[in-house]
C-alpha positions as CSV (number, residue, x, y, z in Angstrom):
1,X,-33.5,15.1,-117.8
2,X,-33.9,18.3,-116.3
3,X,-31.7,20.6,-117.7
4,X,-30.1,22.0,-114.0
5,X,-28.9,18.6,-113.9
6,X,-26.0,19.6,-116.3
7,X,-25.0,22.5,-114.4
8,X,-22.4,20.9,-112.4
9,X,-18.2,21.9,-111.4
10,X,-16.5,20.2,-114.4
11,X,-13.0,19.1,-113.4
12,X,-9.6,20.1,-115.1
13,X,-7.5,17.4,-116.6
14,X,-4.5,17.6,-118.8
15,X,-6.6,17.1,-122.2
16,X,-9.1,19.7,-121.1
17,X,-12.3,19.5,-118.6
18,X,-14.5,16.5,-117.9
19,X,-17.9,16.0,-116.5
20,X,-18.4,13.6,-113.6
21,X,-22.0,11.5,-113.8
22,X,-22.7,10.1,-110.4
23,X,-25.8,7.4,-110.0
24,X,-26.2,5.9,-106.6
25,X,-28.3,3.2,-104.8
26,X,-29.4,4.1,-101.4
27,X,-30.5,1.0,-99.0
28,X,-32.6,2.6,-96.8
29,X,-34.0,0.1,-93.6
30,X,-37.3,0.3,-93.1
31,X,-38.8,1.7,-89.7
32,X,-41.0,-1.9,-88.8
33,X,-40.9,-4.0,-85.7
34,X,-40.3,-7.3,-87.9
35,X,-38.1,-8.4,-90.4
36,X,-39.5,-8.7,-94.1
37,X,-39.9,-12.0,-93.9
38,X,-40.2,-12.9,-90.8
39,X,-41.8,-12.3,-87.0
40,X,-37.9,-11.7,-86.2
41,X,-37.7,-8.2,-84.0
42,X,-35.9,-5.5,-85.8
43,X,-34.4,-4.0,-82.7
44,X,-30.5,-2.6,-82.9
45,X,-28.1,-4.0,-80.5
46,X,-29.1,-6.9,-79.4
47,X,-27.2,-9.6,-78.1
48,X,-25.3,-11.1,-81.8
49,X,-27.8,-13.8,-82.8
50,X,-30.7,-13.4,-80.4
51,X,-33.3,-11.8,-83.5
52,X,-33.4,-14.8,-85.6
53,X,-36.2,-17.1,-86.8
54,X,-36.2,-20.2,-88.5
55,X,-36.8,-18.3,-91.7
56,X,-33.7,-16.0,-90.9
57,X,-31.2,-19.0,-90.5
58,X,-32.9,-20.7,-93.7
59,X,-33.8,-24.1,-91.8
60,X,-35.3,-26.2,-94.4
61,X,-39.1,-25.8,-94.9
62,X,-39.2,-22.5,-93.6
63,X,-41.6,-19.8,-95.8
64,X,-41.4,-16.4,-96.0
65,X,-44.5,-14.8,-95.3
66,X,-45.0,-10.9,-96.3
67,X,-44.2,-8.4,-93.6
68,X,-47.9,-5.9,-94.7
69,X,-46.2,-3.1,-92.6
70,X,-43.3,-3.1,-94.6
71,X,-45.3,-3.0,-98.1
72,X,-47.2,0.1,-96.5
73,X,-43.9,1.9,-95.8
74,X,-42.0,0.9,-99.6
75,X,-45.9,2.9,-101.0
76,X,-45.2,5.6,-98.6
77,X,-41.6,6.4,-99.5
78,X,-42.7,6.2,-103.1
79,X,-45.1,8.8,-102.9
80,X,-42.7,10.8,-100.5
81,X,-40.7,10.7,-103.9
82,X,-43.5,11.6,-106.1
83,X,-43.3,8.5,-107.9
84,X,-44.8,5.7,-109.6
85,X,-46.7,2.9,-107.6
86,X,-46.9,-0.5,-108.9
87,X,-49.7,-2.7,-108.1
88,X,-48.7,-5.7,-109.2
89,X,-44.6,-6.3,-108.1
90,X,-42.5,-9.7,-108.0
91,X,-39.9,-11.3,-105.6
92,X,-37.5,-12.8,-106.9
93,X,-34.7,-14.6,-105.6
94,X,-30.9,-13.2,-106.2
95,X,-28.2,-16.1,-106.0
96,X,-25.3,-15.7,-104.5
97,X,-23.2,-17.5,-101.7
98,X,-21.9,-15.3,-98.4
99,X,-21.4,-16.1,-95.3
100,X,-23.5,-14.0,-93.5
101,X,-26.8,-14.9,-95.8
102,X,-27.8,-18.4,-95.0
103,X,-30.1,-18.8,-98.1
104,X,-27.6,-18.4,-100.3
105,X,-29.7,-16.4,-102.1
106,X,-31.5,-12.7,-101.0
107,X,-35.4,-12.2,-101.7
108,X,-35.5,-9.1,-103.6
109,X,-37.4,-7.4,-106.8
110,X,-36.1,-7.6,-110.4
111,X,-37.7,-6.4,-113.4
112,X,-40.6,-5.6,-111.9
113,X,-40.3,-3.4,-108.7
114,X,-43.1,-2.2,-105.8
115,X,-42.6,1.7,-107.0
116,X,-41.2,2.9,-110.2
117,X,-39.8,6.0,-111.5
118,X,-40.1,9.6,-109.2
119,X,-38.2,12.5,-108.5
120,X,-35.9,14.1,-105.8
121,X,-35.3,18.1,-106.2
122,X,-32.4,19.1,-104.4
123,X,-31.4,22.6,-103.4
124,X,-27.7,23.5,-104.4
125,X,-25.5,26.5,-103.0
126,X,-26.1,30.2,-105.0
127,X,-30.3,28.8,-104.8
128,X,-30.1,26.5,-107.6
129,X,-32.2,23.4,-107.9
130,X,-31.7,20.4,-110.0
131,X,-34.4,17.5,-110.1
132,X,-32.5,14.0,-109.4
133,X,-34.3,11.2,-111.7
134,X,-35.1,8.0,-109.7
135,X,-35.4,5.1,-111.7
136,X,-36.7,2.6,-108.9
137,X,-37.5,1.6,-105.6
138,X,-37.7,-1.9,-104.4
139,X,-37.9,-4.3,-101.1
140,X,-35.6,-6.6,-100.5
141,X,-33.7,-8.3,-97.3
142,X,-30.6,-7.1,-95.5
143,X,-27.5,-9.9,-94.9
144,X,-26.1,-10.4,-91.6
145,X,-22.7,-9.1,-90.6
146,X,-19.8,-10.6,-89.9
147,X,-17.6,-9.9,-87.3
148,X,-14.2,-10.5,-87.8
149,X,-12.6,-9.3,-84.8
150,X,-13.5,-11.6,-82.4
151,X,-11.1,-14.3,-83.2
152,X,-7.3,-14.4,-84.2
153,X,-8.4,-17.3,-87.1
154,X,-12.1,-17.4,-87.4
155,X,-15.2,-14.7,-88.2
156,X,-18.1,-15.2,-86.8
157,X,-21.6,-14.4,-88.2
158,X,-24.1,-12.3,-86.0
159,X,-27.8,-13.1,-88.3
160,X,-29.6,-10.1,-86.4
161,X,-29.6,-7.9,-89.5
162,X,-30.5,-10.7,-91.5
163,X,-34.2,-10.5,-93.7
164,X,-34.5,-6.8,-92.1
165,X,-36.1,-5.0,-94.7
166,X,-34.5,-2.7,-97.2
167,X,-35.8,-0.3,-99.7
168,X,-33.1,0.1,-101.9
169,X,-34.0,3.5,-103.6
170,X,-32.0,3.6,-107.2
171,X,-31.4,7.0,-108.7
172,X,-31.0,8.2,-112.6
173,X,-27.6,8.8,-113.3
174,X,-28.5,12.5,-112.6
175,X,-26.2,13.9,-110.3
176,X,-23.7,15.8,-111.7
177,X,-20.7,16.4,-109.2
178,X,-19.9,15.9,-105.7
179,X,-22.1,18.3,-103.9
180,X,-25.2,17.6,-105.9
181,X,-24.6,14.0,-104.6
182,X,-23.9,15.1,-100.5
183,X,-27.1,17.5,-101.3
184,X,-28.9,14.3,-102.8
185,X,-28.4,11.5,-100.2
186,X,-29.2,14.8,-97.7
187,X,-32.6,15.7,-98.9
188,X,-33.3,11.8,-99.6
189,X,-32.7,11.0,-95.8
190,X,-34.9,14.3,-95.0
191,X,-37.5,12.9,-97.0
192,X,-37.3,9.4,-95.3
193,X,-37.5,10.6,-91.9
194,X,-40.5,13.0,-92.1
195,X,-42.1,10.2,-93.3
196,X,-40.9,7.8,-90.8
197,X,-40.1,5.1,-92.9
198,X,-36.4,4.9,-92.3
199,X,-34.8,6.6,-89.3
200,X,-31.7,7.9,-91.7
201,X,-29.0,7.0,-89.1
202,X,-25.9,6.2,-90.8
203,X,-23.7,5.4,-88.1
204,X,-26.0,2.8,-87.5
205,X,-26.2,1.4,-91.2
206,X,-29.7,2.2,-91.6
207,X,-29.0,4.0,-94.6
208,X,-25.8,3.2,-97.0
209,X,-24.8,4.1,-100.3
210,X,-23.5,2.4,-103.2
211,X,-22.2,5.3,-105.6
212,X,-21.5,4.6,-109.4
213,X,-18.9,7.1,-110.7
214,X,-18.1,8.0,-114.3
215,X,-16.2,10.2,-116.3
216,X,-16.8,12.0,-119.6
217,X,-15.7,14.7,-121.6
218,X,-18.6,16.9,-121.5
219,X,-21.7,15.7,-123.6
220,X,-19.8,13.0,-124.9
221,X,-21.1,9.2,-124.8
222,X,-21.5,7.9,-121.0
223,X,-17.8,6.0,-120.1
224,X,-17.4,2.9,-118.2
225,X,-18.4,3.3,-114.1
226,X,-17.1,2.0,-110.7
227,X,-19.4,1.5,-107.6
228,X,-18.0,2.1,-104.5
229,X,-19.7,0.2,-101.9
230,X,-21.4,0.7,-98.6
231,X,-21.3,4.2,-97.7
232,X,-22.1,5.4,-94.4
233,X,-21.5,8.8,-94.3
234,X,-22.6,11.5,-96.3
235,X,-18.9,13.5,-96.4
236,X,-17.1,10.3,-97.4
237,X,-19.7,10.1,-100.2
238,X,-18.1,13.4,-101.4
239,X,-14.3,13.0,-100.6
240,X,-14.7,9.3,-102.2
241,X,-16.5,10.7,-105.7
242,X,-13.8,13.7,-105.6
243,X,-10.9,11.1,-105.5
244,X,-12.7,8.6,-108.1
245,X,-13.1,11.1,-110.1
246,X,-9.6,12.1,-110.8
247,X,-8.5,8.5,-111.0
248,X,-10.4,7.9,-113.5
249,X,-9.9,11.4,-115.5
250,X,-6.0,10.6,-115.1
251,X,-5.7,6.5,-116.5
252,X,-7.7,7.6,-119.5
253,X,-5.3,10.8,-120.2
254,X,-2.7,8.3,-119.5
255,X,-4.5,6.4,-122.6
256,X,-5.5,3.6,-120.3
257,X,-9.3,2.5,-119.7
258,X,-11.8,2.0,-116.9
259,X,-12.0,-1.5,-115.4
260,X,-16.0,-2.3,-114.7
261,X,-15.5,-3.1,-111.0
262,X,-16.5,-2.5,-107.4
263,X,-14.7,-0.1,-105.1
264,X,-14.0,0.5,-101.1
265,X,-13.5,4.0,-100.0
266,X,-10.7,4.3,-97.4
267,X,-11.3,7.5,-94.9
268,X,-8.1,7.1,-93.5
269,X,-6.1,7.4,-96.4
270,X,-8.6,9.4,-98.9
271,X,-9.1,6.4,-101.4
272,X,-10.6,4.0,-102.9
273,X,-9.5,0.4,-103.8
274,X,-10.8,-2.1,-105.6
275,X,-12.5,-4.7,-104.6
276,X,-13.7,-7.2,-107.1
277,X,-14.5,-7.0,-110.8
278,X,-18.2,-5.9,-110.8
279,X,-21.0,-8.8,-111.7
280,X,-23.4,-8.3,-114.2
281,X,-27.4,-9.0,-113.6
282,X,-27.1,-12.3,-115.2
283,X,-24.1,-13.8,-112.8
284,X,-27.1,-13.4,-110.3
285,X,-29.5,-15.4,-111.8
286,X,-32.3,-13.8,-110.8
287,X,-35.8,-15.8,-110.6
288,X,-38.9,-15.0,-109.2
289,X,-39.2,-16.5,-105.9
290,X,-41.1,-19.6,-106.1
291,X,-42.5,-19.7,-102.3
292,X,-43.7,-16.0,-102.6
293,X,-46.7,-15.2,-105.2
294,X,-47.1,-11.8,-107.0
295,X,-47.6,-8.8,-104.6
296,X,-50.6,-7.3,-105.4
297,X,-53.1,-4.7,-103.7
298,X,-55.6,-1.9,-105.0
299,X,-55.8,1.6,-105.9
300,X,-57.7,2.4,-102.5
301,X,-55.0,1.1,-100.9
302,X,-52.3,3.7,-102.1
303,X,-54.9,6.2,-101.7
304,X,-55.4,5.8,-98.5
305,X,-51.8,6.2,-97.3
306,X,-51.1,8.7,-99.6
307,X,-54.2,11.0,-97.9
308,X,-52.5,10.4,-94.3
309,X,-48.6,11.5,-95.5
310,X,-47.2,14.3,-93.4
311,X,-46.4,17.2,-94.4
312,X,-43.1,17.2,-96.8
313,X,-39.7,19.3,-96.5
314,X,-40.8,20.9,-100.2
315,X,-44.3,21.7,-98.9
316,X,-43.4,22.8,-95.7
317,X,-40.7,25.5,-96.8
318,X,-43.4,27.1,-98.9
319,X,-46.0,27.3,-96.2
320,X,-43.2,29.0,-94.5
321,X,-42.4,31.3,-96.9
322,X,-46.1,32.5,-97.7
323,X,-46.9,32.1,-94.1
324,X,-44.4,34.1,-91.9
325,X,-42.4,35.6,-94.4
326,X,-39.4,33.6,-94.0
327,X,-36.6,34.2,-96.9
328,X,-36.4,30.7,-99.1
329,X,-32.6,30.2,-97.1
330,X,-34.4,30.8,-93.7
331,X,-37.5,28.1,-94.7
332,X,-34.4,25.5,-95.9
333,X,-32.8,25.3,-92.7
334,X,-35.7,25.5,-90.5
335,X,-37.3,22.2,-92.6
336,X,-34.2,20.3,-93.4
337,X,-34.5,18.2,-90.7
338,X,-38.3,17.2,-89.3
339,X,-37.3,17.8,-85.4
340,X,-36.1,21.5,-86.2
341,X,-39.3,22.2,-87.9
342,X,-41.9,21.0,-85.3
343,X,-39.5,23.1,-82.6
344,X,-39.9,26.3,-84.9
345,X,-43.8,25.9,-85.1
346,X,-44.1,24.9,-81.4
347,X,-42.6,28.2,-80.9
348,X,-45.1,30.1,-83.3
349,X,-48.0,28.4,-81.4
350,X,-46.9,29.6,-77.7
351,X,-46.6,33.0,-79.5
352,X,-49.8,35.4,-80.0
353,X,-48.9,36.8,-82.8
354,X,-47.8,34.4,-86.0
355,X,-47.5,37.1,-88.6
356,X,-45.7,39.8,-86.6
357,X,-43.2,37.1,-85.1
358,X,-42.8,34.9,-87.6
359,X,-39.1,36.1,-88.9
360,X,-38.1,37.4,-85.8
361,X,-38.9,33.5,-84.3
362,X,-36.6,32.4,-87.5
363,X,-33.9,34.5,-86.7
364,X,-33.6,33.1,-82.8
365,X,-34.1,29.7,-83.6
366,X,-31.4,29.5,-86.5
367,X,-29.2,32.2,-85.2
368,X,-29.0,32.2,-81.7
369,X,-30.4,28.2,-80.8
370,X,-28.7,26.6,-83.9
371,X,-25.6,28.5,-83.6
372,X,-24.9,27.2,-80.3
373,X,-26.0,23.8,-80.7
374,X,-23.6,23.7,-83.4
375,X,-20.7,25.3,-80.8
376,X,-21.3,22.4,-78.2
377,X,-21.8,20.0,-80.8
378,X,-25.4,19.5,-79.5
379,X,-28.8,18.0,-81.0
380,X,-31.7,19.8,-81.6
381,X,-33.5,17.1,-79.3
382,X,-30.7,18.2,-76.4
383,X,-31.3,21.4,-76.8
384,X,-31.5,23.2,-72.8
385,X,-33.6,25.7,-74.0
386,X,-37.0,24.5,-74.8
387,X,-39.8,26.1,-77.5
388,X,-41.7,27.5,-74.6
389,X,-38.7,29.1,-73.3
390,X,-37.8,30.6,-76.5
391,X,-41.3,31.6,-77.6
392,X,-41.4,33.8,-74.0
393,X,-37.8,35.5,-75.1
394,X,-39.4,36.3,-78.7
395,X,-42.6,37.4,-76.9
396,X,-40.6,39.8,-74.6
397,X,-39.0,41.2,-77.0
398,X,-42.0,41.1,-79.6
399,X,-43.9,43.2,-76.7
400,X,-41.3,45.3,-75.8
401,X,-40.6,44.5,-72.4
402,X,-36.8,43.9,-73.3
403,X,-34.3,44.5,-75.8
404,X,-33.0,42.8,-78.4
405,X,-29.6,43.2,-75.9
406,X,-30.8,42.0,-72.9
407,X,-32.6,38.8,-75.1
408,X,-28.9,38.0,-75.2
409,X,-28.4,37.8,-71.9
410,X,-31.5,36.2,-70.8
411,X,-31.0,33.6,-73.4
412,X,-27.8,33.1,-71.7
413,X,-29.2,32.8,-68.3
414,X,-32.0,30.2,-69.7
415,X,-29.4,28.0,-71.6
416,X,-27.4,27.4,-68.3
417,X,-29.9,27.2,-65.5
418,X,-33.0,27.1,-66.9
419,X,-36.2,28.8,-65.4
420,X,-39.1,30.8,-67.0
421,X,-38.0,33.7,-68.5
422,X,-40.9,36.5,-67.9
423,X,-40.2,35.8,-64.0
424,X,-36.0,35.9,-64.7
425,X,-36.8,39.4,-66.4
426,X,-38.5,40.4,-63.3
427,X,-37.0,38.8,-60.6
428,X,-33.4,40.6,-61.9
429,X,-34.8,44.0,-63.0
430,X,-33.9,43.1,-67.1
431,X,-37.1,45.1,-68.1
432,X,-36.6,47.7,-70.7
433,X,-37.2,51.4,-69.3
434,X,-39.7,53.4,-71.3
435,X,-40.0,56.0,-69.0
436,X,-38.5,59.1,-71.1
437,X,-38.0,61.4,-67.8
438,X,-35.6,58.8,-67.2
439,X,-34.1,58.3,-70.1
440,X,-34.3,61.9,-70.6
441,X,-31.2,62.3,-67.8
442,X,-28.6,59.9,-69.5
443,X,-29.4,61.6,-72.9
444,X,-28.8,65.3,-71.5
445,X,-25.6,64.1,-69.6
446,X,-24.2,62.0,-72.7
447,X,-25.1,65.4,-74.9
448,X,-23.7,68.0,-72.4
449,X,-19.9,65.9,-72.3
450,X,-19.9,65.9,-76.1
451,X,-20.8,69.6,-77.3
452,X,-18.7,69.4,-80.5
453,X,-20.2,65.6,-81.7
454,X,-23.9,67.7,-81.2
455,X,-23.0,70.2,-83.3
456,X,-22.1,67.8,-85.9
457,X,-25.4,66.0,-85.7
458,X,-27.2,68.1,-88.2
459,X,-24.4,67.9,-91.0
460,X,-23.8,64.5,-90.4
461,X,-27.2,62.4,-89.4
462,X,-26.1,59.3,-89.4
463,X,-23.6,60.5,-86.5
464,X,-26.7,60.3,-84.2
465,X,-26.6,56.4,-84.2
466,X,-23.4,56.9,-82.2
467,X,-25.4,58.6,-79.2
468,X,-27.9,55.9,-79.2
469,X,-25.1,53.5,-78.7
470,X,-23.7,55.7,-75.8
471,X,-27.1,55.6,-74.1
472,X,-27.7,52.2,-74.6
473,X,-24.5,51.4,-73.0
474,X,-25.1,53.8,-69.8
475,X,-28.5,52.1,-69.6
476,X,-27.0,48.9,-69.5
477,X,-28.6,48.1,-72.7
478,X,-31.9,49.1,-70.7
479,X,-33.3,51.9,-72.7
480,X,-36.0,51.9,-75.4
481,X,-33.6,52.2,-78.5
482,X,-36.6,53.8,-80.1
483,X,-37.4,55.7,-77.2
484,X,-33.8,57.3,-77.3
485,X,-33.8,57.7,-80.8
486,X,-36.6,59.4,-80.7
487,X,-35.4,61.7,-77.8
488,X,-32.3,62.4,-79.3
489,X,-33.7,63.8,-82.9
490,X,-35.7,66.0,-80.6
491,X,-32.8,67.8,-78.4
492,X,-30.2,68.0,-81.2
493,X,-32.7,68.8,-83.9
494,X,-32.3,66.4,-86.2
């Protein structure tokens, strides 16, 4: 384990403090235009029932036949999680009797999964890092959904979801307290969508969690765990481990113990509740599948995909950082999500000078674009002001044609009606004046009404940043700021 996996919050109980150890399984759907098992279309939101086979409602004599795209996508996730690929994998079936599964049983992977053990390393607040263990990664098929709000006395069963593929990615119990595991499930969904093997949209279910919480004085032997089920949302994953938690710390100070079962979290009231009494791997009675035979393909194969992966979060922050210059914060945000990194190095292309605008770029796409997005509550993909757009503001500014003031403004003008921003500066005089005999007028004025501050200039240097502002703001933020500085030194005699 890697040792800044221990450094997480402790809680405070009555007896003392106790450590939290969080493991979670993430079903992650993967991005294919059929089902795992079937020629069934994948789409979300269709009409309830209209994506289902004959293999998906289990009519007798139907065979499952191997989705290849989906095998190429469970390879690719592994390697986007540095981990073990297994040539040789097994279906097998897992037995169980739901509604919304026909079978009554789901094709999945047992003892002997497609990928095997990897790594996630996750970046924690104060720039720590721990490494999250995965233990596993393996296909299996989605259930339907039932929908149980369509009648007063009956549910009905939509079977679109149904044999849709999952990877259901299984860490080590690694993660040490709440925010490890928000920071976890964030940089695992990260990871999935620059690969595009799962779109990571969690209002849609394509990615859930099943959390396993457990409590433990610290170092002590591991204590019994619940799993709370299906989580969609990576802030209940937090509020729902913070409440578990503390149940659990305060029935064992109470002397009681920890039932083995599975949990609901309730948003609405901040909770969890049980559910059932958890099953154990041999209530499934697992066996392989005897209709599918042994998933096998070559080395070349995984080397193939793995020499056409993207470009990774981790790899990408690092260019970043050697590249422009960016500070390791800066790099973090601009890659945590793949859309706000291709915007950030569409503007660097439109630019003419990488190195020199680099940071500045940074600082207008997470301060300025980001900020406000976040405001209105906007996407990245929304955003009204495009990478061409901003790359011209940087570039004004870069060359000197405006200030960093009027960049303001012009961002402004671009966010709410649009329009190239070289002929804005034009078309409404924005450009910064240069011209000294012109600035040299506002300085001697500002100077003449404020004899006893000039006198002071020379004891008190730093007192000269307050006539820049003054000539800034009588310039309508017009005026070279170096220009004026420079003036300034010279007439006062700094």
């Amino acid at each position: 384990m890697n040792a800044s996996v221990r450094q997480g919050k402790l809680i405070k109980g009555q007896t003392g403090d106790w450590e939290v150890v969080i493991g979670m399984e993430v079903h992650a759907q993967v991005t294919s235009q059929s089902k795992l098992f079937s020629g069934a279309s994948t789409e979300f939101g269709g009409e309830p029932n209209s994506h289902v086979s004959l293999v998906d409602a289990a009519m007798p004599g139907m065979l499952p036949v191997i989705n290849e795209e989906c095998v190429r996508q469970a390879v690719r996730t592994g390697l986007g999680l540095n981990a073990a690929i297994n040539l040789r994998s097994v279906f097998d079936r897992k037995n169980y009797f739901y509604p919304d599964s026909p079978q009554g049983y789901q094709i999945s992977q047992y003892k002997s999964p497609i990928v095997g053990e990897g790594e996630v390393v996750v970046e924690l607040d104060g720039g720590k890092v721990a490494t999250i263990g995965i233990e596993r990664l393996h296909l299996e098929q989605d259930a339907g959904k039932l929908l149980h709000d369509q009648s007063p006395t009956m549910s009905y069963v939509d079977l679109n979801r149904c044999g849709v593929a999952l990877m259901e990615i299984v860490s080590k119990p690694d993660i040490r307290d709440a925010e490890q595991a928000k920071a976890y499930v964030t940089k695992l969904r990260s990871i999935l969508r620059y690969l595009g093997t799962c779109d990571g949209d969690m209002e849609k279910g394509s990615l859930r969690a099943d959390v396993n919480v457990s409590v433990r004085k610290p170092g002590g032997p591991l204590g019994t765990r619940c799993e709370i089920k299906n989580m969609n949302s990576i802030t209940f994953i937090g509020q729902a481990i913070e409440y578990e938690a503390r149940r659990q710390i305060e029935i064992l100070e109470d002397g009681g113990q920890i039932d083995q079962e599975t949990r609901l979290y309730d948003p609405n009231k901040g909770e969890t509740r049980s559910m059932r009494s958890k099953e154990e791997a041999h209530d499934y009675r697992y066996f392989p599948d005897p209709d599918l035979l042994p998933l096998e393909f070559s080395q070349e194969f995984v080397d193939e995909l793995k020499a056409k992966l993207p470009e990774l979060p981790d790899q990408k922050k690092t260019r970043f950082v050697a590249d422009f210059g960016l500070s390791a914060y800066d790099a973090s945000v601009l890659v945590a999500e793949r859309e706000s990194a291709v915007f950030y190095e569409t503007v660097l292309d439109k630019l003419g000078n990488r190195a020199r605008d680099g940071k500045m770029a940074a600082n207008w796409v997470i301060n300025e674009l980001f900020g406000r997005l976040n405001k209105e509550g906007r996407d990245i993909t929304d955003a009204p002001v495009s990478a061409e757009q901003l790359a011209a503001i940087v570039d004004l500014i870069g060359e000197g044609t405006i200030s960093g003031k009027i960049a303001k403004d012009l961002f402004e003008i671009v966010w709410q009606e649009g329009g190239d921003p070289r002929a804005l500066v034009e078309s409404r005089g924005m450009k910064q004046v240069t011209d000294l005999s012109a600035i040299e007028k506002v300085v001697d004025d500002i100077i003449a009404a404020n004899p006893d501050k000039a006198a002071q200039v020379k004891d008190k240097p730093q007192s000269l940043g307050w006539f820049v502002g003054q000539v800034m703001k009588a310039s309508g933020g017009k005026a070279n700021p170096q220009s004026v500085n420079d003036l300034l030194k010279s007439k006062l005699g700094v």
